[in-house]
C-alpha positions in Angstrom: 18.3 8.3 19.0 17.3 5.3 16.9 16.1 2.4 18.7 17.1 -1.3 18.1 13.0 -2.2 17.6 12.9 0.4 14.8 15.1 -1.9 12.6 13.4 -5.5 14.1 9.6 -3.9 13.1 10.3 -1.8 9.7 8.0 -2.6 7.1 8.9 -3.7 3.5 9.0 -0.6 1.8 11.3 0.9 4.2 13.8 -2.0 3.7 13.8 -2.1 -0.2 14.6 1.5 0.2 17.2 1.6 2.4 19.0 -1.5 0.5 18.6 0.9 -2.7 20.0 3.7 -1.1 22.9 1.8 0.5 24.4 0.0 -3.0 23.6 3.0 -4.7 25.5 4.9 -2.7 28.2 2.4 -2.4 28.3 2.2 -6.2 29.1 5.8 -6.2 31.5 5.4 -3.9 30.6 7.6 -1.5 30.4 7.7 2.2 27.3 8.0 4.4 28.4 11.8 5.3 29.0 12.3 1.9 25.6 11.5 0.9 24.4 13.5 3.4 25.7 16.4 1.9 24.5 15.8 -1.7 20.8 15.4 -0.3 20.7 17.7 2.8 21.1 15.4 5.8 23.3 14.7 7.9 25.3 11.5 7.7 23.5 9.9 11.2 20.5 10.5 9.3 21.5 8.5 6.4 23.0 6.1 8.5 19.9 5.9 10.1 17.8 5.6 6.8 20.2 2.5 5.5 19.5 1.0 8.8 16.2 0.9 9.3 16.3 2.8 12.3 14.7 5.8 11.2 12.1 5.1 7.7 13.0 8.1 5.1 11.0 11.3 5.3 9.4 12.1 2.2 11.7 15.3 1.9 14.9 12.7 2.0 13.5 10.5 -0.6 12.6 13.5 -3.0 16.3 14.4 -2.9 17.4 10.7 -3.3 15.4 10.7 -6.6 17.9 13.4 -7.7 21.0 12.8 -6.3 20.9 8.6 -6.7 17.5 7.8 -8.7 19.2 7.9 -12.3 15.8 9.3 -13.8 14.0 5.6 -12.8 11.8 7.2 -10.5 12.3 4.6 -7.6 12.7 6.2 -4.9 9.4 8.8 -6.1 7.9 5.5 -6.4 8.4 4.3 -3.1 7.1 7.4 -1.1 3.5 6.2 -1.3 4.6 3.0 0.1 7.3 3.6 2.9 4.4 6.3 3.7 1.9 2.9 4.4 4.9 1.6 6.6 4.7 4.5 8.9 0.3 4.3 9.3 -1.0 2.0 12.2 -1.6 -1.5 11.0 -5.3 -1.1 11.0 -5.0 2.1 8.5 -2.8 0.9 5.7 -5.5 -0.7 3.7 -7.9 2.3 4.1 -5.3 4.7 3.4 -4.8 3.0 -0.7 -8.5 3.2 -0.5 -8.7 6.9 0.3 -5.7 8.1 -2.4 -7.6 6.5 -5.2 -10.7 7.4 -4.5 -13.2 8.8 -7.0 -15.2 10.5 -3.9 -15.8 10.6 -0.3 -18.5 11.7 1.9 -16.5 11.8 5.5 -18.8 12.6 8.9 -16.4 13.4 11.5 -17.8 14.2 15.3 -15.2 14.1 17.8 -12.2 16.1 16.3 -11.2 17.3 12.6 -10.7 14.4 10.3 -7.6 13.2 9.3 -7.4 14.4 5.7 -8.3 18.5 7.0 -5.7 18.9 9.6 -3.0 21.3 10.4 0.5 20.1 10.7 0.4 21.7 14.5 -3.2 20.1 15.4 -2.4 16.7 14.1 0.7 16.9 16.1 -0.8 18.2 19.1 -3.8 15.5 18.9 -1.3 12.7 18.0 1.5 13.4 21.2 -1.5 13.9 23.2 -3.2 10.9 22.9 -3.1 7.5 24.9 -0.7 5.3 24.8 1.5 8.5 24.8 3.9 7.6 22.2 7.8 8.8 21.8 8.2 11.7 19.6 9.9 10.2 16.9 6.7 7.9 16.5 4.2 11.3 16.5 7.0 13.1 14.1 6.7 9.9 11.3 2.8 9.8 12.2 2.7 13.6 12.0 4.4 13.5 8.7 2.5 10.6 7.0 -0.8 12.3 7.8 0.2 15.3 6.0 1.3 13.7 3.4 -2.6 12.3 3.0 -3.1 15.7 1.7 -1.7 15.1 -2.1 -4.9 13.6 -2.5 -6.9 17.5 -2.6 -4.5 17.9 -5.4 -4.3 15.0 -7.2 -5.2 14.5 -10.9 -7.9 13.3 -11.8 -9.8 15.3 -9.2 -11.2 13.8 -6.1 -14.4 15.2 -4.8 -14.5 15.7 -1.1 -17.7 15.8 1.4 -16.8 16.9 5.1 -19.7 17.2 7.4 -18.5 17.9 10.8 -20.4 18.0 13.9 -20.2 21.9 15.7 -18.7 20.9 18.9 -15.4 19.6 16.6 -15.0 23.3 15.8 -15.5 24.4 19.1 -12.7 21.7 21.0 -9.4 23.2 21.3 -6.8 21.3 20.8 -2.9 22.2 21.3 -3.9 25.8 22.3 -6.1 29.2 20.9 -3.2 30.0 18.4 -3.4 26.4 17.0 -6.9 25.9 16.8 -7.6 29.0 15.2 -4.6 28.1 12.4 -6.8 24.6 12.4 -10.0 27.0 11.4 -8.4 29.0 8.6 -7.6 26.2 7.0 -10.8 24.2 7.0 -12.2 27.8 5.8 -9.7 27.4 3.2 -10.4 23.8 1.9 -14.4 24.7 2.1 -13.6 27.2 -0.6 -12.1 24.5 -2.9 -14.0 23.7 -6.1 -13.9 19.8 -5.5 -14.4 20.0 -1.6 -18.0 20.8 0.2 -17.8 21.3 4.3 -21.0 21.6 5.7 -21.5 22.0 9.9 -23.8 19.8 12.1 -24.9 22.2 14.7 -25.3 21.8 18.7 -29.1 22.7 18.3 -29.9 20.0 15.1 -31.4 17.9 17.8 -33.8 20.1 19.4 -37.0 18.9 16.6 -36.3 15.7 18.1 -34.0 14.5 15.0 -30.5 13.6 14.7 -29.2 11.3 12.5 -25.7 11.3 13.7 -25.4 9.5 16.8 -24.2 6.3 16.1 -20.4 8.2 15.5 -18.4 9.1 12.5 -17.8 7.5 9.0 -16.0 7.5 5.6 -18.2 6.8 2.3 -15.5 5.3 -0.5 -16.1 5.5 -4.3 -13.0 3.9 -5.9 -12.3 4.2 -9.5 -14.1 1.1 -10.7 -17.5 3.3 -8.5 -17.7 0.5 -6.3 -19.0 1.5 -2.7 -17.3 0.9 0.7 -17.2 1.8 3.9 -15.1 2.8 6.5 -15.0 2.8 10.1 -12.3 3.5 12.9 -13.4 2.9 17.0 -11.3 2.6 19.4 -8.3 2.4 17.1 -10.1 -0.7 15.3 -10.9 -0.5 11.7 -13.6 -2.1 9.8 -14.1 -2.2 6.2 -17.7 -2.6 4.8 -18.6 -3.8 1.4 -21.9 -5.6 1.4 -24.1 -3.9 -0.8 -27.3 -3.4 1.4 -25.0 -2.6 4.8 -22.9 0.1 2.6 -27.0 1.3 1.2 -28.0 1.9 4.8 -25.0 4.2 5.7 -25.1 6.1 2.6 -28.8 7.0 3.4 -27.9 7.7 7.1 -24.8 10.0 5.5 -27.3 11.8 3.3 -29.5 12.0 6.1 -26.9 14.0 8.1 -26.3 16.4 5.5 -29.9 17.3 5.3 -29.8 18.7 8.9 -26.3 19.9 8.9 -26.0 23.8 7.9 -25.6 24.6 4.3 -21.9 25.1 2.5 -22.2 29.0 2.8 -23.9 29.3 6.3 -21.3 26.4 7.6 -18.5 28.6 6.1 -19.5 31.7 7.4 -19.5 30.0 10.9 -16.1 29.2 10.7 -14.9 32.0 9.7 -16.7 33.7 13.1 -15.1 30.9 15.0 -12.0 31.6 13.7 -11.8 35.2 14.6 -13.3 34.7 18.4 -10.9 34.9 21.1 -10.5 31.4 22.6 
């Protein structure tokens, strides 16, 4: 049911859209049912669009470009920015940062990054967490992170570095069946052309080296190749763009690539992962 904070705490884009919707829809005179129809929804989910109570799902604002955007391309426009309404405050600004980005080199250690998940994982990882959240909060989180996904697809290309430590592979989270769907598809984006997924494994540490124990990172090159970092503990966020500070983490990064497995050995162990009963 839509909640009276929804409306008090909706971001920007979500209220541009919903006063677009609303007089556009008025202009035609139609009602909110009637609307409904055209696009797919019901008419209490257009009401709850136009209110504020519920933000539009992508899927609603791809049909409002056809039914209501009159070939402007508004509401298309405005998916990328009533997605950043839906992020947690300390992610919006990273999040324009990542869809833009010329390349990143991500080190993940705890679960799957962000960018590589599963509908079912992220969901099961986000409604599992602490503070346990209502589900219409993990559905609009769920969604948004999904959504990050345009960016393996995106012209011009983006190039992609995963390195992700062997105990992420080995956590189950939401269940065997989910984890294993979680496994395919990381063997599936490791066989893209613009995406390299190399494995840190449980035994990198045993020469006495490991590079990787001060947690997990995103290396940013945006389109003008300047060089950022990123960095989310604890549901914090830092952005780092002094020149020597961003140096040091980009040799510790390369660092951790040199002892993780190659692309084809780190492959191969997913793969075997992904076929083991868990």
């Amino acid at each position: 049911m839509a909640r009276t904070e929804n409306k008090e705490t909706a971001g920007p884009a979500t209220r541009l859209v919903a006063d677009m919707a609303r007089k556009m829809r008025v202009r035609k005179g139609w009602t909110q049912d009637q609307l409904g129809k055209e696009i797919g929804f019901t008419g209490a989910a257009v009401s709850a669009m136009e209110t504020c109570a519920q933000p539009a799902s992508d899927a609603m604002l791809v049909q409002l470009e056809k039914v209501l955007g009159d070939g402007l391309g508004l509401f298309e426009q405005a998916r990328l920015y009533v997605r950043l309404d839906k992020y947690p405050e300390q992610f919006k600004n990273y999040a324009l940062l990542e869809q833009k980005a010329v390349s990143l080199s991500l080190y993940a250690t705890l679960v799957v990054h962000g960018l590589f998940q599963t509908e079912a994982y992220a969901r099961a990882l986000i409604g599992g967490g602490y503070p346990p959240l209502p589900e219409r909060r993990v559905e609009e989180l769920v969604e948004a992170r999904m959504a990050r996904r345009e960016l393996f697809e995106r012209e011009p290309v983006a190039l992609v570095e995963l390195v992700l430590e062997e105990s992420v592979l080995r956590r189950t989270i939401g269940g065997a069946e989910v984890m294993r769907g979680q496994l395919l598809h990381l063997a599936e984006c490791a066989r893209r052309r613009n995406v390299t997924v190399q494995v840190l494994p449980l035994d990198c540490g045993l020469s006495g080296e490991y590079a990787g124990g001060r947690g997990p990172m995103n290396l940013v090159e945006t389109p003008e190749h300047d060089h950022l970092v990123y960095l989310e503990p604890q549901d914090e966020s830092l952005l780092i763009k002094d020149p020597a500070k961003v140096s040091t983490y980009g040799q510790r990064y390369a660092r951790i690539r040199a002892q993780a497995l190659d692309p084809r050995e780190s492959l191969g162990l997913i793969e075997r992962l992904a076929g083991e009963p868990r």
